[in-house]
N, C-alpha and C positions, 0 to 999 in steps of 0.2 A: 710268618714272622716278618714285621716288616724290618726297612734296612736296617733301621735306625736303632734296633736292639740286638741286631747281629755283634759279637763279638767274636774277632781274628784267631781263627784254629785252621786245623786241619780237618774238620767235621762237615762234610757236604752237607748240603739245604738242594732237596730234591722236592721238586715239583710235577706238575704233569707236562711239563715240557725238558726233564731232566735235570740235572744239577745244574741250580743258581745261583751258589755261592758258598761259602764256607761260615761254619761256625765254630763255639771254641767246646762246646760239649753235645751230644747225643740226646735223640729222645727213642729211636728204636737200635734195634741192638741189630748184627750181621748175624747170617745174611739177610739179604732184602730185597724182595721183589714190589716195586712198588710203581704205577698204572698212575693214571688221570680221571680223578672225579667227574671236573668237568674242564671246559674249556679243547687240552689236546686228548683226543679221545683215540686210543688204540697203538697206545707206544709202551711199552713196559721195561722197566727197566732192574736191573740185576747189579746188587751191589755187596762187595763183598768187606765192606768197613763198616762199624758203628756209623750212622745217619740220623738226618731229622727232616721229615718228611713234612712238608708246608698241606695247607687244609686247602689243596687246590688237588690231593693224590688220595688215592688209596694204597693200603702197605696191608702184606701179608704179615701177620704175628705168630703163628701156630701153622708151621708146615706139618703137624700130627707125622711126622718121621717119612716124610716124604724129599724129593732131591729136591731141595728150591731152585737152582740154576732149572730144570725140569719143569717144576711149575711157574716158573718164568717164562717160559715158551709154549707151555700150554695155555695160558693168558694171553700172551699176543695172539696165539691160532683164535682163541675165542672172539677176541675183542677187534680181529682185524676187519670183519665186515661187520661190526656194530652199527644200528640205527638209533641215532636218541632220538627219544618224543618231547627235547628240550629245543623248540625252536630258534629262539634267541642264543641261545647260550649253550654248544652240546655239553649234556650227561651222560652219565653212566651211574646208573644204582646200584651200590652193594648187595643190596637184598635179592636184584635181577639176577644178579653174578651167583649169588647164593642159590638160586631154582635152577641151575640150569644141570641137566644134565651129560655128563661128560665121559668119556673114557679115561681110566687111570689106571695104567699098566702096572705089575709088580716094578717094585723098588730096583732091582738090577735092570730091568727094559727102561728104567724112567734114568738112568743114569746112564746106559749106553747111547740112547735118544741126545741125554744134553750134552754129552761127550764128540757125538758126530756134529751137532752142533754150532756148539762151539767151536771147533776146529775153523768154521767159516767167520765166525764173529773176530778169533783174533787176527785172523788174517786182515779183516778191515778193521782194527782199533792199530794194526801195524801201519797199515797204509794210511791212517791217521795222522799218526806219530810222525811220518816221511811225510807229510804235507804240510804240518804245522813246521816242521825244519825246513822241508824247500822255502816257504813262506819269509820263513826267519831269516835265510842269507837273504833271498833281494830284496827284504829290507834291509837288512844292513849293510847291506851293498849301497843301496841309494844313501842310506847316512854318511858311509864312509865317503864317498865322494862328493856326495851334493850339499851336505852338511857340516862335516868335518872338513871335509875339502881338499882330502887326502886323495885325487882322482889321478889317474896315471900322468907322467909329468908335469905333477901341480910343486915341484920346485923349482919349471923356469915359467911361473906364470906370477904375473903379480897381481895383488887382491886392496882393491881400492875399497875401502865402504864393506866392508864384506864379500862385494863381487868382484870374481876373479876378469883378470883383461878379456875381452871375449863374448863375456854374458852380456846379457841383456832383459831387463824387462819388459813384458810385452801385455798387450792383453789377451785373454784366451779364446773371446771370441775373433782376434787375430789368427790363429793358429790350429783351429777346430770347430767342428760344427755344433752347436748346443741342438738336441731334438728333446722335442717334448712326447705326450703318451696320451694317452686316452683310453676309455674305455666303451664297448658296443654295448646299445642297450640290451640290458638284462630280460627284456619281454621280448624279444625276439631268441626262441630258443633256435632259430640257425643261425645264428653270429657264434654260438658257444657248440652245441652239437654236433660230435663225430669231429672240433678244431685240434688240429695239431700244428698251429701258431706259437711258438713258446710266448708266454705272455706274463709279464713279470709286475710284481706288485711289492710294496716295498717289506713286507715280511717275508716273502722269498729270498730277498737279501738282507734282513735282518737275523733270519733263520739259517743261514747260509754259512760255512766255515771255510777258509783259505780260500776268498777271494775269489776265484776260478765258478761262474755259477753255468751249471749246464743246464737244469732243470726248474719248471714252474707249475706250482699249484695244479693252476689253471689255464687249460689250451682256448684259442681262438681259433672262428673258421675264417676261413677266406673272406665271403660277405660282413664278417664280424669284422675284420680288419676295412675294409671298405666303410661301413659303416660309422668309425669314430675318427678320432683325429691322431691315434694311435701308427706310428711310424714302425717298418723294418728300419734297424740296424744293423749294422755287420757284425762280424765276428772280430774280437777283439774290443770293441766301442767300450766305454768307461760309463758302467752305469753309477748316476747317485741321488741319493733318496734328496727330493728337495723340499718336500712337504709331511708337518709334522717332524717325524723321524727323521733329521735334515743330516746330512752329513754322512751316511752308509754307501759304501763302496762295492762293488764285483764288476768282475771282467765280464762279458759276454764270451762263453767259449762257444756260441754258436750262433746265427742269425735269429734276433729274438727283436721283441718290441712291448714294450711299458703301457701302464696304467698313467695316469694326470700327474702321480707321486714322485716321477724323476722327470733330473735331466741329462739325457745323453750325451755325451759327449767322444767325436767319431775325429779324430786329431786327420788334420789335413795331411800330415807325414807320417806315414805307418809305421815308419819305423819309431818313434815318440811315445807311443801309446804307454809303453812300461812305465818311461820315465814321469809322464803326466799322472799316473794311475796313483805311484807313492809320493810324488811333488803335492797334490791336490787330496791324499789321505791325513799329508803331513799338515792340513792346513784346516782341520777342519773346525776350529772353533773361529776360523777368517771370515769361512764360508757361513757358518751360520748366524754371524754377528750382520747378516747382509739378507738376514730372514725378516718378515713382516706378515702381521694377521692378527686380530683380535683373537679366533677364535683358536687358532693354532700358528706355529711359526711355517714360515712357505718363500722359498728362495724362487724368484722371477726369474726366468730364461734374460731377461733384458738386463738386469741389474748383474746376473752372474757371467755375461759376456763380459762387462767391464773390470772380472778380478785379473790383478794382475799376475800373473806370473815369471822367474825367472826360470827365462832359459839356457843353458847352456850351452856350447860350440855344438852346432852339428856331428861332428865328427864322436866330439861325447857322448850327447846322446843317443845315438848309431850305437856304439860300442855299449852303453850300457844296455839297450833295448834289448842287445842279442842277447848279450849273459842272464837280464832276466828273465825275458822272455823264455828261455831251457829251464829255467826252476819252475815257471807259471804253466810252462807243457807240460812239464812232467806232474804238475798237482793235475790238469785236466786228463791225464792218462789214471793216472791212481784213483780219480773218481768214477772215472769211468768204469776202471776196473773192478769197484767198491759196490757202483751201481749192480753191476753181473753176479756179483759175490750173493747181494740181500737179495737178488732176487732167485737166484738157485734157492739160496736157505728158505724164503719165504715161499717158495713151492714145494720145497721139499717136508718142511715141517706139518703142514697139515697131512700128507700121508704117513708120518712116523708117527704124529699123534693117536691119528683112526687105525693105527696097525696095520696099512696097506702094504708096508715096507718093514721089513727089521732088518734088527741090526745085531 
């Protein structure tokens, strides 16, 4: 369904990359387990409201009096190590889905199965829930004071012009390092082989939820890292997408390095980084009116030094860094935790499926 016929409901538009967006009526009924045609191949998803399922998914219709939350998890077991024979584009075939043969336990074993479960899924849609809120105070943490201007005794501060006595505009390649990315050639299978380089490309932060990104696609080796123009950054550094997709944000929560797609930015004062993260999210149609390419839009390491930015007293910026820096630890603790969560469930599932285990 494209946008532009969606109309404003409360009816998810699930795709094979999950719900992406709402509509105002239904075309499958709940529950619903519904997979990736093509494109994201081996994610399934379980929905327990009327939906409408876009022609990029396949959707179960007829559980024949089976648990669906059940066959919802016996589809990811199946389709977790899928190969498609769609080079360009990965597939998955209904009709493949359809031959295969599977184990299907009585209806009481296929409901204590997605019962145990479960149990691990809601645990991480809770710890979901608590990162989308940590998220939400420091941001409105930085509004309240860098915006509104409501910042601890900002009633003996006076505000010329909008900026308070104090501030200053600066530029940002003043005040941080801009690093660019790269990537090692793809025909040297040792630059990529056995690499546990975190190696980030801009749909790992477009894919990415609550800012804090630990994990990437795709690792680099050592030689791999030698071999392009692709940089370590530290931990904390502000990655952002500057080509194409311009304007996407995440923290590094651990020593990682980019593709050609960002530009890094490693703030000369460590303690700043919070404030630069949501100063420079709050800004992004600045940054992208500062893009250039025929062929796509693509923000220049040289041109994005020159954005200005306002900064605030030291002493503010210190103070706010701390407060949110504790909201942004604690989303990279809850992912982390989230991490350990799907990967028990996704070990554990294929032996409850095969009956190596009951329950």
């Amino acid at each position: 369904m494209p946008d532009a016929q969606r109309q404003d409901g409360e009816v998810p538009i699930v795709s094979s990359s999950g719900i992406t967006g709402r509509h105002s009526e239904s075309k499958a009924r709940a529950p619903g387990v519904v997979t990736g045609r093509y494109g994201t191949i081996g994610e399934v998803y379980f929905l327990e409201e009327d939906y409408w399922p876009l022609n990029t998914a396949l959707y179960v219709t007829d559980f024949k009096g089976n648990c669906p939350r059940f066959v919802a998890y016996l589809l990811r077991s199946v389709l977790k190590n899928y190969q498609s024979d769609k080079a360009a584009v990965p597939g998955v075939n209904r009709n493949v889905l359809h031959e295969l043969i599977i184990r299907f336990p009585a209806l009481a074993e296929q409901e204590r199965i997605a019962d145990t479960l479960s149990a691990y899924d809601e645990l991480i849609d809770n710890n979901l829930r608590r990162m989308a809120l940590l998220e939400e105070a420091a941001r409105q943490l930085y509004r309240e004071w860098f915006v509104r201007l409501r910042f601890p005794g900002h009633e003996h501060v006076r505000v010329r012009e909008g900026v308070p006595e104090g501030w200053e505009w600066t530029r940002i390649g003043d005040i941080a390092e801009c690093v660019g990315g790269g990537t090692p050639p793809t025909s040297v299978p040792s630059n990529w082989d056995d690499g546990d380089i975190t190696w980030v490309t801009p749909t790992d932060v477009t894919r990415n939820s609550h800012l804090v990104l630990l994990e990437s696609e795709k690792k680099i080796s050592d030689s791999g890292l030698k071999a392009s123009s692709a940089k370590l950054v530290p931990s904390h550094a502000i990655l952002m997408t500057s080509r194409a997709s311009v304007g996407y944000f995440a923290i590094a929560g651990r020593e990682v390095c980019t593709n050609q797609g960002f530009i890094s930015i490693v703030s000369h004062d460590t303690s700043s980084w919070p404030y630069l993260l949501f100063h420079l999210s709050e800004r992004v149609e600045d940054i992208r009116v500062m893009g250039s390419g025929s062929t796509y839009p693509e923000v220049s390491r040289s041109k994005f030094r020159e954005l200005n930015v306002l900064m605030p007293t030291s002493s503010l910026v210190s103070e706010f860094g701390r407060q949110a820096a504790m909201f942004l630890d604690q989303i990279r603790l809850l992912k982390r935790q989230n991490y350990k969560l799907r990967t028990a469930r996704d070990l554990l599932l294929p032996r409850l499926v095969r009956g190596e285990i009951t329950v």
